[in-house]
C-alpha positions in Angstrom: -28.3 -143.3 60.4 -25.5 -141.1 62.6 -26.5 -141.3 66.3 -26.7 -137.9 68.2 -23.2 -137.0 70.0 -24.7 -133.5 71.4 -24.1 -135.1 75.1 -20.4 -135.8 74.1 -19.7 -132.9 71.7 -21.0 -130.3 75.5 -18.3 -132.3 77.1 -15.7 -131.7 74.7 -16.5 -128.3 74.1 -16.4 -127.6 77.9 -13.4 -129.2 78.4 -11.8 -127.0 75.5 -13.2 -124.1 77.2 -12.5 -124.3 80.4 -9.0 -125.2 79.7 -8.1 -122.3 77.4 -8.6 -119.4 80.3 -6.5 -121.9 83.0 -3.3 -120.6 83.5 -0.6 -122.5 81.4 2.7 -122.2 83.2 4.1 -125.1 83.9 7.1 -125.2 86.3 10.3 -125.9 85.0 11.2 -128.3 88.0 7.7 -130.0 87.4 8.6 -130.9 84.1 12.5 -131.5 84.5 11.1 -135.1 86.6 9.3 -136.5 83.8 10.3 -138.9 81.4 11.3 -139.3 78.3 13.9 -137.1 77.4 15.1 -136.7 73.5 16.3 -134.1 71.0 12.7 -134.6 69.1 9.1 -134.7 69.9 7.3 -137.9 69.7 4.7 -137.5 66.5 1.4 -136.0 67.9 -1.9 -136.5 65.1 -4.0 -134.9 67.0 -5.2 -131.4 65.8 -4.2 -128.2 68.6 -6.6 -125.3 68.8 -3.9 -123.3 70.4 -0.2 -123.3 71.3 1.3 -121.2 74.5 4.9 -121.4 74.9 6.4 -119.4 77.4 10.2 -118.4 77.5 12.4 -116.4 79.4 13.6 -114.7 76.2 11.1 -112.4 74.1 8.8 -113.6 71.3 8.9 -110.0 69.7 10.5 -110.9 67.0 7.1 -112.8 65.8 5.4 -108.9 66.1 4.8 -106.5 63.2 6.3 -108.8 60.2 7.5 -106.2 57.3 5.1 -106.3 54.2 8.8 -108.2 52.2 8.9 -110.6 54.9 5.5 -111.5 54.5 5.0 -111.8 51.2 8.6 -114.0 51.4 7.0 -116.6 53.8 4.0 -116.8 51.7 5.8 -117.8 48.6 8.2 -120.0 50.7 5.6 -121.8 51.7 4.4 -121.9 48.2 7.1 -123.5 46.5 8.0 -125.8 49.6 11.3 -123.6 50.6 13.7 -125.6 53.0 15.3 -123.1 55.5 18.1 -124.2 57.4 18.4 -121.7 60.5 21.5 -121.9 63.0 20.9 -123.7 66.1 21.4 -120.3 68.0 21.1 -116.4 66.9 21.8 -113.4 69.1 19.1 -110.9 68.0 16.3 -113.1 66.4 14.8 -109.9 65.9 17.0 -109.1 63.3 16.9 -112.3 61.1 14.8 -111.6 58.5 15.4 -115.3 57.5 13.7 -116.1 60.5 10.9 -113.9 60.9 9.9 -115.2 56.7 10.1 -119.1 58.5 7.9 -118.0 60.9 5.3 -116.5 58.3 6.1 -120.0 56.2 5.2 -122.1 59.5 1.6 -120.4 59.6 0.3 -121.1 56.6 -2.6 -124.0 56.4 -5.6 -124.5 53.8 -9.4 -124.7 53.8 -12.0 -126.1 52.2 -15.1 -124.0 52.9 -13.8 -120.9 53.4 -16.7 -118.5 55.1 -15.0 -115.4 56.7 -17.7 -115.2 59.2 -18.0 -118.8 60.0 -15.4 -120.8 62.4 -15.3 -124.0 60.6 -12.9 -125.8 63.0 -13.8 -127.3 65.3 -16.7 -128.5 63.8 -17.5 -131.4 66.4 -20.0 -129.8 68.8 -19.6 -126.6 67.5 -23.4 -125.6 66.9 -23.5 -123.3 69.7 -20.6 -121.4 68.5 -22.4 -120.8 65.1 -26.2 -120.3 66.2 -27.5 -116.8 65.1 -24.8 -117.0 62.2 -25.9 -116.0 58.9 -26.2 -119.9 56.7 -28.1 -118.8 53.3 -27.9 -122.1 52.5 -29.2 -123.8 54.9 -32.7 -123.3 53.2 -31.9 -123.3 49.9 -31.5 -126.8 48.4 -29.8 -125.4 45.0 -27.3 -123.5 46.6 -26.4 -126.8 49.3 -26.0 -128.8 45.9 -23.3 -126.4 45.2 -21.5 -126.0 48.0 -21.8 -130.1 48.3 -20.9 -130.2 44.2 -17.3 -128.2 44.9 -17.0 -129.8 48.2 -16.8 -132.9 46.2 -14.0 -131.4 43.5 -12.3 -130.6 46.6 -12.2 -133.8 48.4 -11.1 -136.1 45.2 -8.1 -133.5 44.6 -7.0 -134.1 47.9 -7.7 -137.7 48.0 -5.6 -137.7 44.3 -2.4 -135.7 45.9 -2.0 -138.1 48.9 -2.3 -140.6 46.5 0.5 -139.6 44.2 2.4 -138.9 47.3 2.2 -134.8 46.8 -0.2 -134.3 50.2 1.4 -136.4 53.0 -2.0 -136.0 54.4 -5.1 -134.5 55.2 -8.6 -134.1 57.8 -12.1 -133.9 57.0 -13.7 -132.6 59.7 -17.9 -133.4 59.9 -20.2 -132.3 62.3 -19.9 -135.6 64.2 -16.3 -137.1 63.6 -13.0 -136.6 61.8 -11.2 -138.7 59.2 -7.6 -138.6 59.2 -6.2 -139.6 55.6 -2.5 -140.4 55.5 -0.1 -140.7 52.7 1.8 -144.5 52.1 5.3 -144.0 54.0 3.9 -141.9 57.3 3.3 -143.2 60.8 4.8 -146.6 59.8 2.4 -147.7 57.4 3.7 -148.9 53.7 0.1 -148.0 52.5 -2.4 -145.1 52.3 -4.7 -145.2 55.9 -7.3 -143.5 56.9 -8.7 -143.4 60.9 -11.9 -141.7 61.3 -13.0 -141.2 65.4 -15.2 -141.1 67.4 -17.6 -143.3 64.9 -21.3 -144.9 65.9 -22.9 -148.3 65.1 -24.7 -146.7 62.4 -21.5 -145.5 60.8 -19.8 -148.5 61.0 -22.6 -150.5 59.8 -23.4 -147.9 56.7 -19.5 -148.4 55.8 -20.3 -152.5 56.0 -23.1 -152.0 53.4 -20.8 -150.2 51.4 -18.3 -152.8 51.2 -15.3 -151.0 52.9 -12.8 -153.2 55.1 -11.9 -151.7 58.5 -10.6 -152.6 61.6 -11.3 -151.4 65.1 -7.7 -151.3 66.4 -8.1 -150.9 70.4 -11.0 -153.3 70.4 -8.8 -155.9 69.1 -5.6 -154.7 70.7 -7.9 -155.5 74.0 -8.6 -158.6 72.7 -4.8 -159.9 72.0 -4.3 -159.0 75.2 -6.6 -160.5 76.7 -6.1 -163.8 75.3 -1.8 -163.6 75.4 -1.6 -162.1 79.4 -5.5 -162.7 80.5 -4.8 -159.0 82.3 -7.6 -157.0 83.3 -9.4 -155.1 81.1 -12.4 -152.6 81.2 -15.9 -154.0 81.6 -17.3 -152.8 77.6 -13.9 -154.5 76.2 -14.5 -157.6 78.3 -18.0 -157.9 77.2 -17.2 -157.4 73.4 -14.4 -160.4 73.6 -16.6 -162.8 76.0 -19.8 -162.2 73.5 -17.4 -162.7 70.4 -16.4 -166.1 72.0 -19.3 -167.6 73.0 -20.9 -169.4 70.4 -16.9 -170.6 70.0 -16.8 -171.8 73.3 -20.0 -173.7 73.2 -18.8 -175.7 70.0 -16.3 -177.1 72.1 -18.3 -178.1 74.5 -20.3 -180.1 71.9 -17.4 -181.7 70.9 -16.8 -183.0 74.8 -20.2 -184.8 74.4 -21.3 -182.0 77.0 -23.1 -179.2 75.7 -26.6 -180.7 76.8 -25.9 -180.0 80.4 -25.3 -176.8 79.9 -28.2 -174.2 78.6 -27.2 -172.8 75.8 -27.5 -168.9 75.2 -30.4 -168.5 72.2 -28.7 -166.1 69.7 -30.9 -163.2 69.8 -29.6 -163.0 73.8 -25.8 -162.9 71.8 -27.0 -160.6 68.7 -28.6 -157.9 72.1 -25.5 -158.0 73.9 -23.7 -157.5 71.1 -25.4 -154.7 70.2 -25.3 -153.1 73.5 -21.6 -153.4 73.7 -21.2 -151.7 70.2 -23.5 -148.6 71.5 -21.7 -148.7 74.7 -18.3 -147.6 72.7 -19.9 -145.4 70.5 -18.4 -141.7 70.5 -15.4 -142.9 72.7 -11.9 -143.3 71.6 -12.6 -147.1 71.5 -14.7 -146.5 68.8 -11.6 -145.4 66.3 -11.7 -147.4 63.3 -8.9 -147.8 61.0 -8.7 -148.3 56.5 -6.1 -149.6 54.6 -5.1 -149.6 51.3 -7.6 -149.5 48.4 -10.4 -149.5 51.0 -9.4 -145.7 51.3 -10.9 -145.1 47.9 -14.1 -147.1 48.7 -13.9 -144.5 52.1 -13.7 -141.5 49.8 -16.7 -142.4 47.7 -18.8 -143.4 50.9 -18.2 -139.8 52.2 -18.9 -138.1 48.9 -22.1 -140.0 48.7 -23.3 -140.3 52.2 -26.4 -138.2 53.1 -25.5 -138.1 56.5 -22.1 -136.5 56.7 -24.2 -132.7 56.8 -26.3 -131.7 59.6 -30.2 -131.6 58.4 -31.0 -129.3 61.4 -29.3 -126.7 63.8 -26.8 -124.0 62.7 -24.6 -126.4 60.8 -27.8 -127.2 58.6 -26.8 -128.0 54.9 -22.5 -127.2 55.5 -20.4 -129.4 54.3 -17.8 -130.9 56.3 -14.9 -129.0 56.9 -11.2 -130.1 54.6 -7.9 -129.3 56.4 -4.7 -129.5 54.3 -0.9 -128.6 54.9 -1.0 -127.8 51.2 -2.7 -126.5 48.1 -5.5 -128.3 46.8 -8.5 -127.6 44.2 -11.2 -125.0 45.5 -9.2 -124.4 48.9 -8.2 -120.7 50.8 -4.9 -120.3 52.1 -5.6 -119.0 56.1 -2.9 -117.8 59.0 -3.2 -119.5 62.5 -3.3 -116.6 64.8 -0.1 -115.5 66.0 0.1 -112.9 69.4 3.5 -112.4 71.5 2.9 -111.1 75.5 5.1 -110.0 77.8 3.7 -109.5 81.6 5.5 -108.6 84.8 5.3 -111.9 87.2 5.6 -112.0 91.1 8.9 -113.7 92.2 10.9 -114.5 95.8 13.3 -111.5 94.3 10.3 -108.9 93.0 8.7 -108.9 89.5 10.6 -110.3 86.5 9.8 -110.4 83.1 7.3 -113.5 81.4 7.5 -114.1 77.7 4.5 -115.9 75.7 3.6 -116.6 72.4 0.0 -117.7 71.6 -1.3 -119.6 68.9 -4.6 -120.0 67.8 -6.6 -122.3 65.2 -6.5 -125.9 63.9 -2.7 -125.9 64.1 -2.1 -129.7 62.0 1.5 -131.9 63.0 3.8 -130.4 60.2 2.8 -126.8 62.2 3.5 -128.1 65.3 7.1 -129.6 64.0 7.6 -126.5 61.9 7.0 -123.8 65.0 9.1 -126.0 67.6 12.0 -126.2 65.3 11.9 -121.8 64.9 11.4 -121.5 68.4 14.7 -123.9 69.5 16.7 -121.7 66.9 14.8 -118.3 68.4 14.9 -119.2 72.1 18.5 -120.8 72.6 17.4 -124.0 73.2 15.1 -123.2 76.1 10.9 -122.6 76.2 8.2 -125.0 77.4 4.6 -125.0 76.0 1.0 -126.1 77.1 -0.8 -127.6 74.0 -4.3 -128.0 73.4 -6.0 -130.6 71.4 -8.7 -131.1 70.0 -9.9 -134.4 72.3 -11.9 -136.5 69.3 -8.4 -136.0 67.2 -6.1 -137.6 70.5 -6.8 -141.1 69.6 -5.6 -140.9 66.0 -2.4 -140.9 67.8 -2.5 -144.8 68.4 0.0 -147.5 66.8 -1.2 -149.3 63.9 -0.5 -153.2 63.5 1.8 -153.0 60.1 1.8 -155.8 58.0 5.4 -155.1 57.3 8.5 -153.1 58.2 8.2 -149.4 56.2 10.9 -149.5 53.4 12.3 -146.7 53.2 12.5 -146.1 49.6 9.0 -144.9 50.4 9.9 -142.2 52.3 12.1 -141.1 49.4 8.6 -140.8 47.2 7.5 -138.5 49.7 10.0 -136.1 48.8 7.8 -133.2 47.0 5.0 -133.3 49.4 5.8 -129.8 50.9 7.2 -130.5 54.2 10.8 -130.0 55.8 13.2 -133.0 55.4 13.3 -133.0 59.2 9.3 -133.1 59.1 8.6 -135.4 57.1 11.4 -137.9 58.9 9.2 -137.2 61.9 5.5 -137.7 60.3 7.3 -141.3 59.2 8.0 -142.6 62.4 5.7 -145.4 64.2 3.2 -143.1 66.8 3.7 -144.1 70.4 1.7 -141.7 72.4 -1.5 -144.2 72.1 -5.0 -142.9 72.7 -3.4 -139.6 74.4 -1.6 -136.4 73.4 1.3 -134.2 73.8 -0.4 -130.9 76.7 2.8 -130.2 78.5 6.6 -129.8 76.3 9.6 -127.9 77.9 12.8 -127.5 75.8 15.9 -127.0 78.2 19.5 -126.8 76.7 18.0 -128.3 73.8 16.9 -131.4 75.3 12.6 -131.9 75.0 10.3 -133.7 77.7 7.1 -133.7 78.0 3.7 -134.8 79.7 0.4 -136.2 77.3 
């Protein structure tokens, strides 16, 4: 029932492209005349694909990790170690402390695992994968297994965010991405769960299936709309005006004068209707939100829905990809991709020396928070960074209408989900970066600003 979203998925893929050869400096006067300035990052829920900070001290103390050091940041991360680093060190190349945080900071988990297979992104990623070996995409047996465990997989997950040991967690399909969160992060009191970009047939599947949603811009739009009358875009128009219609023409009955004025038939409503919920398909308008125990009625829809694997192309019988900042049942620890550069860059005085530290793979918030926090600690207060999203993953970055004020005894609860105090106090707060995400940061004297 899932429309197509190759035309969309070339777009984002290109855009991911073209942007990861563009050079990423950014100019440390550009970036000193933008606003806001703060000693943290906003939260950012989108998912990077890579991370390039630049610095004018070296990153080679992130180069050729010791075998101890290693093994230590593995089982840091293991056990959830807190490591408290001071705000400045002389020769971060000699702090093993460090260099094991940095290991720690790495760390994410996977559900498949396929050595030869890139399984994020998985949003337009066909091309990436054609002439890849997929035994299974014939062999309906062997996609009943990987399906069965992909299952196991997904209600351990969905059973740790629950019980507040996962603060949360993506599944990642061929055609959009869920976002599950834990009760007590952005804001919320209760579990929530924003899947983008979604499709009529989607939303109407998830209908039939008796989940609850909301579609949060659409009726941000709306109550804006109606409180300021300001001027919004012509799809968002259209879905209020059509919503109000058949409203406004009651009223008119009840002024004795509806039979001057022709009434629209309501198959002319129900077609523009429709057209205005294709029109938003794939776009970030699209985003729909679920609360509560809805989540759970969400988690059995995706375990039972046909749809959620590709019947054709190189993504032919895989199940959708499960992306975790901790352990879970049937999932592979992996390393984001770590490389330190230093090149030789033309300046008014000659060449000087540019530092860089590149980052590859789906690199989740708690990495993002983990890495900055190292890197004020490593780099004396002063890098700046260009970040890449994944552009389908930007709008899970919008505000949520709360029912009520977060208590905070809830963040308390979240206490053993395996992430830094200081992370977790950041996953908590309220998002406010909207439908975009954080592409430009610079750190001077340990004040952040940045660009999304």
């Amino acid at each position: 029932f899932l429309d197509s979203n190759q035309e969309n998925g070339l777009l984002w893929e290109e855009t991911e492209r073209t942007e990861l050869y563009q050079t990423p400096h950014v100019s440390f006067s550009e970036l000193d005349t933008l606003l806001p300035r703060s000693t943290e990052l906003p939260v950012d829920w989108s998912i990077k694909t890579r991370l390039l900070f630049t610095s004018p001290q070296p990153f080679s103390w992130t180069d050729h990790l010791k075998a101890q050091e290693e093994a230590q940041g593995l089982v840091q991360h293991c056990r959830a170690t807190e490591v408290t680093l001071p705000q400045s060190m002389q020769d971060p190349k000699l702090s093993t402390e460090l260099r094991c945080a940095f290991q720690q900071s790495l760390v994410y988990w996977l559900h498949p695992a396929l050595s030869w297979l890139s399984l994020f992104p998985r949003i337009a990623a066909d091309r990436k994968m054609a002439g890849k070996t997929s035994p299974w995409s014939n062999d309906e047996t062997l996609q009943h297994v990987l399906m069965s465990d992909w299952s196991v997989s997904l209600t351990s997950l969905y059973n740790l965010l629950k019980t507040k040991l996962c603060p949360y967690f993506y599944v990642c399909t061929y055609q959009f991405t869920v976002l599950f969160r834990a009760a007590g992060l952005a804001g919320s009191d209760m579990i929530t769960a924003l899947i983008s970009p979604t499709t009529r047939g989607l939303r109407e599947a998830m209908k039939n299936e008796g989940i609850e949603f909301s579609l949060p811009l659409i009726e941000e739009n709306d109550h804006k709309k109606k409180a300021y009358g300001t001027n919004l875009g012509h799809g968002e128009e259209q879905a209020i005006s059509d919503e109000d219609e058949e409203e406004s023409f009651s009223w008119l009955e009840e002024m004795g004068v509806h039979d001057k004025i022709k009434k629209p038939d309501t198959l002319s409503i129900k077609l523009r209707k429709e057209k205005h919920e294709v029109q938003m398909d794939h776009r970030p308008e699209s985003v729909v939100l679920v609360k509560g125990t809805n989540t759970f009625t969400l988690l059995n829809f995706l375990i039972n829905c046909k749809s959620l694997v590709a019947t054709s192309g190189a993504q032919a019988g895989l199940p959708p990809t499960l992306l975790s900042p901790i352990a879970f049942r049937g999932a592979t620890m992996q390393m984001l991709k770590a490389r330190s550069v230093n090149v030789k860059t033309q300046a008014l005085s000659g060449y000087q020396d540019q530092f860089s530290l590149d980052i590859t793979g789906p690199v989740m918030p708690h990495a993002l928070h983990s890495i900055t926090r190292l890197l004020k600690c490593s780099q004396s207060g002063s890098f700046s960074a260009r970040l890449y999203p994944h552009e389908p993953t930007a709008v899970f970055n919008i505000c949520l209408s709360l029912d009520k004020v977060l208590d905070k005894e809830v963040n308390k609860e979240l206490a053993n989900c395996g992430l830094h105090r200081k992370t977790l106090e950041q996953l908590s707060q309220t998002p406010l970066l909207g439908k975009s995400s954080l592409r430009n940061v610079e750190m001077n004297n340990y004040i952040y600003n940045w660009r999304s």
